[in-house]
SESE-56264 format. One record per residue (C-alpha): residue in three letters; x, y, z. Coordinates in steps of 0.02 Angstrom, whole numbers, plus 50000, padded with zeros to 5 digits. Layout:
ALAXYZ;...
***
This chain:
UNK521345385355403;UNK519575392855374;UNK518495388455244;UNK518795405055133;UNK520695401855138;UNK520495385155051;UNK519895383654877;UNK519895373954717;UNK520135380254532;UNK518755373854464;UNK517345383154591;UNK518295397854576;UNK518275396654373;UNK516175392554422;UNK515965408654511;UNK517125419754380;UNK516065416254246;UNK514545421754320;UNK515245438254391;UNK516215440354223;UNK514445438654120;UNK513625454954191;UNK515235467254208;UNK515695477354077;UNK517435486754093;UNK517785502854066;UNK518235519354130;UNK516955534554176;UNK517565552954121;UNK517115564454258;UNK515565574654216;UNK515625590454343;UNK516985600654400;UNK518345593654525;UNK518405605354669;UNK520165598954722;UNK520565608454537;UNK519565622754524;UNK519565628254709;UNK521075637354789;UNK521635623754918;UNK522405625955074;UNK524265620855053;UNK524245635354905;UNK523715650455028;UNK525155647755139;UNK527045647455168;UNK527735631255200;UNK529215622555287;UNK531045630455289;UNK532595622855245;UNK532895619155399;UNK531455611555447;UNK532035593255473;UNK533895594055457;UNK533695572855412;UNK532195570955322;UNK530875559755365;UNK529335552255287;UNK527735563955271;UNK526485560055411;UNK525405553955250;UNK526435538555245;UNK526655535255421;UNK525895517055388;UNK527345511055302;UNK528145504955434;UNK528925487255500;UNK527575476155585;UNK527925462955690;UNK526825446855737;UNK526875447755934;UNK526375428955963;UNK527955421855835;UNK528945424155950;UNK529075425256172;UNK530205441156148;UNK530525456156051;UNK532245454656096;UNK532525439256010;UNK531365441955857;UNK531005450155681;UNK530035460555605;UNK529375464255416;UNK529555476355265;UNK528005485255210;UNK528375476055041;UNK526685479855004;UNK526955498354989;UNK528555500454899;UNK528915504154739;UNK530485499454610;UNK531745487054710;UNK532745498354822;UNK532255496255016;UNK532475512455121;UNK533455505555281;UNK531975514655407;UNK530875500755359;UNK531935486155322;UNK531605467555415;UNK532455469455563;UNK533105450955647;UNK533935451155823;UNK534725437855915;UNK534995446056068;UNK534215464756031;UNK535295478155934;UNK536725485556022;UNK537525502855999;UNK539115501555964;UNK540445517855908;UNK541485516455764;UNK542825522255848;UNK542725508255974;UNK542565495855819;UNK543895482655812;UNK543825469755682;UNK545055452655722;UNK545475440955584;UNK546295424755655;UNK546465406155623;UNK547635397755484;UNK548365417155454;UNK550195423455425;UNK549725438755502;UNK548435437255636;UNK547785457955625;UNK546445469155702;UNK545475482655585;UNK544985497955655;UNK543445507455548;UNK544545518855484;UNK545875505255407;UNK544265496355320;UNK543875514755234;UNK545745514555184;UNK545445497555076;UNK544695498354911;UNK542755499154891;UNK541465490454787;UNK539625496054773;UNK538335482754748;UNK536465480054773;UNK535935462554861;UNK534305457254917;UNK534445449355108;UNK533065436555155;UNK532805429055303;UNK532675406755294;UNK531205408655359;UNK530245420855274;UNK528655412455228;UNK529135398555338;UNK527395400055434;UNK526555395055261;UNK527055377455276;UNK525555368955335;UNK524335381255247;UNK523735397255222;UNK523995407055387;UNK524535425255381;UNK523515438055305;UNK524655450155215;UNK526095452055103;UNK527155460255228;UNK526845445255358;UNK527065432255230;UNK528515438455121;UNK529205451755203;UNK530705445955316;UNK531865452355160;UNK532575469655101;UNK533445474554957;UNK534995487354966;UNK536515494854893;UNK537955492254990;UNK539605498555011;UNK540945488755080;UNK542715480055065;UNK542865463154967;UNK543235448355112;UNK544365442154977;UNK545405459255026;UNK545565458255188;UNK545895438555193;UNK547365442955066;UNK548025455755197;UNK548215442955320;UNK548995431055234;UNK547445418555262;UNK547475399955189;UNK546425402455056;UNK546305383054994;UNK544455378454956;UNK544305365355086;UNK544635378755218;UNK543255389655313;UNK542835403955343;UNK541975406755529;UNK541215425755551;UNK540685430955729;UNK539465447455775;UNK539955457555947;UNK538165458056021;UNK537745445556161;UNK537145432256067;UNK538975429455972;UNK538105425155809;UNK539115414455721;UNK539145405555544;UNK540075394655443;UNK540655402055247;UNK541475389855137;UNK542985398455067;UNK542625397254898;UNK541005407354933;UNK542245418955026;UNK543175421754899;UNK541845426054773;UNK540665442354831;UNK540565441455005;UNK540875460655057;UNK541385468355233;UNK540015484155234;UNK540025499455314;UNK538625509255194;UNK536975504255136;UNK536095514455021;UNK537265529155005;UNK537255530655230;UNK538165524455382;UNK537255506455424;UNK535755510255541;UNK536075502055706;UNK534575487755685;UNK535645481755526;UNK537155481155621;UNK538055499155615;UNK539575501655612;UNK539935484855514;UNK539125469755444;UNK539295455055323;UNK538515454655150;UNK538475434655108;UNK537585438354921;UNK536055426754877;UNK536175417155040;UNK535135417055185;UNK534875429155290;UNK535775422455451;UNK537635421555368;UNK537675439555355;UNK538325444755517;UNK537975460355614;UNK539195470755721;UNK540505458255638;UNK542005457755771;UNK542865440255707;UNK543335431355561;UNK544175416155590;UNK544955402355445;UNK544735386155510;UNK545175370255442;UNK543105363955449;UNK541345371555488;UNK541255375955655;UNK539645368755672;UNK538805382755798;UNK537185383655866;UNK536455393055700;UNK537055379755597;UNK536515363955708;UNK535035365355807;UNK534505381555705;UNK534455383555516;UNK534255365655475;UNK532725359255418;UNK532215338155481;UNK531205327855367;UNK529755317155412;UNK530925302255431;UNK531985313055552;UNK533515317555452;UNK534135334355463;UNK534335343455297;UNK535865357855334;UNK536815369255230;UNK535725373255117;UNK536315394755124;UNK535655398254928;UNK534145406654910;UNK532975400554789;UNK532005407654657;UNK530435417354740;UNK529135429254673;UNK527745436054753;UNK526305447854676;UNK526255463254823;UNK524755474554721;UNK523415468254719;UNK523675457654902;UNK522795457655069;UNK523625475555133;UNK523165481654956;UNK521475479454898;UNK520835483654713;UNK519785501654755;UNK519595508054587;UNK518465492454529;UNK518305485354356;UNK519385493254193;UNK521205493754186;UNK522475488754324;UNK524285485554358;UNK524845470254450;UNK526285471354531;UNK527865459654645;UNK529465455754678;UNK530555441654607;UNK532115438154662;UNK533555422954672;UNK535075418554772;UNK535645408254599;UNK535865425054498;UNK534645432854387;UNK532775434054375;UNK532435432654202;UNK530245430254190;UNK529045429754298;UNK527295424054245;UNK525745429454309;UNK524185418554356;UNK522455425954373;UNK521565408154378;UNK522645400054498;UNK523945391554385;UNK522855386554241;UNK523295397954126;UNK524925410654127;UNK525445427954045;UNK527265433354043;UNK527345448654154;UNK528515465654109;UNK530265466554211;UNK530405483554268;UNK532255481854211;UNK533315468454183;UNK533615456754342;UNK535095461354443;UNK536265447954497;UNK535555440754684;UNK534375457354687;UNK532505460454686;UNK531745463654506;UNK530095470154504;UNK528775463654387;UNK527085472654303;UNK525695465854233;UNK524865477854135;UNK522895471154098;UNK521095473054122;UNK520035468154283;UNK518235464454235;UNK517855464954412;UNK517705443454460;UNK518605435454566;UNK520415432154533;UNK521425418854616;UNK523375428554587;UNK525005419754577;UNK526785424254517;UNK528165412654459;UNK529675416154455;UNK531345410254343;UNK533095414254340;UNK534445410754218;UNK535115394454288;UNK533475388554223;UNK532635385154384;UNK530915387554395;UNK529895392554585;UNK528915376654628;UNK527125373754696;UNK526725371354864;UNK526375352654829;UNK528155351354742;UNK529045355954896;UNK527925346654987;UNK528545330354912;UNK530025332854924;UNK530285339655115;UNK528555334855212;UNK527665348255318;UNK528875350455468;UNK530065362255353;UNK530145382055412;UNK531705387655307;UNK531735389855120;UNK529995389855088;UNK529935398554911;UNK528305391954853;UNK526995401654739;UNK525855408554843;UNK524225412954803;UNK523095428054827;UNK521085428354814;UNK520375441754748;UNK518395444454771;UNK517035453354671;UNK517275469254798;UNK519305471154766;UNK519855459554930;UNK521255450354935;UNK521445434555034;UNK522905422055075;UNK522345405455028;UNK522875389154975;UNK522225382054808;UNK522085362154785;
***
């Protein structure tokens, strides 16, 4: 960790003052004529695009940086890798699947819903096989769930180390999904539904992802998709079929799911042994811990998206979400966790969904150090860095929901740092 990406409150609240003693804020009327107004411009002089034009539309070349990034050294293959949302330049909740976190075990596979087959097995009555068309036959629920990876923010651990939102936060997309109940299809078959019984889901692609579901989770909102936002499942988030495990990570909700299996105990498979667990210091393993915690982050103003319209009124802007249910406040830093204001929910917090937060204020143009907390209605409360700290060391990479902080300089730059 450099030296800008370490700082402490009271040298930042130092420097503030100074910079805060000779700005004034305000806004400047424009005193001449704005050509871009008063001159006939060139998209107005000629005919445009037919119908017909892009048959599936796609994002204007304006926009053609919000895309997924990856970090190339994370991992030795794309193949086996992920990649991140452009959190930073999204709006509302609602993640368009082109640029949703992608996570591969083995690379994404192409695989025809009419060549889908879906086996449910185990401690059954009636062992059966699901074609796509028999799942469309079953009745549907719609529902919006965010879907984070464990280890998004996992590389903030030790410190400050990845200079933007979308590298740092971004291993997480927020959908509506369409898709049959589990509960449904378990009832078809006659499973053994008692709560000490499991639930074992298994993808088609080559890596034979597997995880462990407790059945009473099973039971509850786990859904069997086949839609995401209104369309077919794009093939990188698992078309023509995946699992939607609500509010738990990332790694439970199966792609290309070809197997579910009740068993009379976890199965215990690679992604929930030597994957997926976190070890302490002292060398014990922490495991099943699936919920997602509460989590905020502030994504405007933030490394990828720099204050350019200097001092006078701003909006800041982020993401809060939690596994336990809703998010119902988020507070707003601008001094590093001194002192907090109560930011404006965009809407009321969906159940296990992003909620997006405003802070509606004045920048007089001095540094800012920016964090968000987040808290849901179980009463939880998103911890400190140090908090999670003492209670799981610094060799932890899943389930790092910390409050992260963002420096702000005189010029509008935003930094990833850690404060002490």
């Amino acid at each position: 960790m450099d030296e800008m990406s370490k700082t402490s409150r009271r040298a930042f609240l130092r420097g503030s003052a100074a910079v805060a003693a000779g700005t004034a804020a305000g806004t400047v009327s424009a005193q001449t004529p704005d050509p871009a107004i008063t001159e006939l411009q060139d998209w107005a002089s000629y005919l445009g695009a037919g119908v017909d034009e892009t048959p599936y539309g796609l994002p204007i070349s304006f926009e053609s940086d919000v895309i997924r990034r990856n970090v190339e050294w994370l991992t030795a293959s794309p193949i086996s890798s992920i990649n991140f949302t452009p959190i930073h330049a999204l709006e509302g909740t609602i993640t368009p699947q082109g640029c949703a976190f992608e996570r591969h075990h083995s690379g994404a596979i192409e695989l025809h819903k009419d060549d889908y087959r879906l086996m449910i097995n185990g401690l059954v009555e009636r062992p059966l096989v699901f074609t796509y068309e028999d799942l469309e036959r079953l009745p549907r629920e719609n529902h919006v769930y965010f879907c984070e990876c464990a280890a998004n923010t996992g590389m903030e651990w030790a410190g400050a180390q990845l200079n933007g939102v979308q590298f740092t936060h971004g291993m997480i997309h927020n959908m509506e999904y369409t898709g049959v109940p589990l509960r449904t299809l378990l009832k078809e078959a006659g499973a053994d539904i008692s709560l000490d019984k499991w639930v074992y889901v298994e993808g088609a692609d080559a890596s034979s992802n597997g995880r462990s579901i407790p059945m009473e989770k099973a039971l509850d909102d786990v859904l069997v998709a086949f839609k995401a936002n209104g369309e077919a499942l794009r093939m990188e988030h698992g078309y023509p079929v995946r699992l939607v495990v609500p509010g738990w990570e990332g790694n439970l909700w199966v792609k290309w799911l070809r197997r579910i299996e009740i068993t009379d105990r976890a199965v215990e498979s690679r992604e929930e042994t030597s994957k997926y667990t976190d070890v302490y210091e002292d060398g014990v393993a922490r495991k099943w811990t699936w919920v997602m915690d509460a989590k905020s982050v502030i994504t405007s103003p933030s490394p990828q998206m720099p204050i350019t319209h200097g001092a006078g009124p701003m909006v800041i802007s982020g993401l809060a979400w939690s596994g336990h249910g809703q998010i119902t406040r988020v507070d707003v830093s601008k001094d590093g966790g001194i002192t907090w204001e109560t930011a404006r929910l965009g809407k009321q917090g969906d159940t296990k969904a992003l909620t997006r937060f405003y802070l509606d204020t004045e920048w007089d143009g001095a540094p800012m150090l920016l964090q968000a907390r987040a808290m849901d209605d179980t009463g939880y409360v998103q911890p400190t860095k140090e908090q999670l700290r003492e209670q799981r060391g610094e060799n932890a990479v899943y389930h790092n929901n910390c409050i992260q902080t963002w420096y702000v300089d005189v010029e509008g730059k935003a930094e990833n740092v850690e404060v002490s």
